[in-house]
C-alpha positions in Angstrom: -11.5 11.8 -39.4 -12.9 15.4 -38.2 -16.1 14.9 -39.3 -16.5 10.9 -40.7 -14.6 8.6 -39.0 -12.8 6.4 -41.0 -11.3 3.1 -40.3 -7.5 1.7 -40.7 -7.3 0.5 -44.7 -10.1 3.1 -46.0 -8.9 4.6 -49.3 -10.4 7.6 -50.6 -9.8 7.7 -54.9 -10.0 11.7 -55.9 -10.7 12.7 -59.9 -9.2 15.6 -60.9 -11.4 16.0 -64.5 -10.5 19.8 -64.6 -8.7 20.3 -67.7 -7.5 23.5 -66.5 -5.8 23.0 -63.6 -4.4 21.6 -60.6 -6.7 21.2 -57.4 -5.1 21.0 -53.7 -5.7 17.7 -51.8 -5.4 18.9 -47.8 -5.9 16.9 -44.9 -6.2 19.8 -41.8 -7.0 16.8 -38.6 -5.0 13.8 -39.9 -1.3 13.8 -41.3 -0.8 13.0 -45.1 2.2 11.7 -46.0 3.5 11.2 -49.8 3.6 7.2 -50.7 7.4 5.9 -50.6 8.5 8.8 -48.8 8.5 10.7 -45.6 7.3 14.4 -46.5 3.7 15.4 -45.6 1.6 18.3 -46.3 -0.6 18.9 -48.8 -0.7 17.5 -52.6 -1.9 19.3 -56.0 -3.3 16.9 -58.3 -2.3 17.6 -62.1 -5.7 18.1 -64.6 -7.3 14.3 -65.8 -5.5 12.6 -63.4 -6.2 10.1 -60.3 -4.7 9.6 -56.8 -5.7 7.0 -54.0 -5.2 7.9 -50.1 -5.1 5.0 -47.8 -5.5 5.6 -43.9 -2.4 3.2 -42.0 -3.1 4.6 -39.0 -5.5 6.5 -37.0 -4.8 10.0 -38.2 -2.1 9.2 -40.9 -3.2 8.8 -44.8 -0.5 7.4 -47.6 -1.0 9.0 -51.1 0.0 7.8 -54.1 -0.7 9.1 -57.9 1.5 7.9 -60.6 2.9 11.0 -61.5 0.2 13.1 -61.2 1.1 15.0 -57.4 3.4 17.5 -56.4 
């Protein structure tokens, strides 16, 4: 939202094909909250693995990846 604005319901998908490593998913404007829960921060995706943030608010995203964040 700092520098696209992005409308209520946009989902964002993010790859993580590095199979060395985790990469760090950070929203520094908005909050990002963890799917099913109520902690927020950032998120490290695990190598060859998928996770889909959905904007439910103005400046809050849900994240969800089957296993794949921490």
């Amino acid at each position: 939202n700092a520098n696209v604005a992005a409308s209520v319901g946009c989902a964002i998908t993010f790859t993580n094909g590095n199979g060395s490593g985790m990469i760090t998913i950070a929203i520094t404007s908005d909050t990002l909250r963890l799917s099913g829960g109520t902690s927020t921060g950032s998120r490290a995706l695990a190598a060859n693995c998928n996770a889909t943030a959905r904007q439910f608010a103005s400046t809050v995203w849900s994240i969800r990846g089957r296993g794949c964040l921490a």
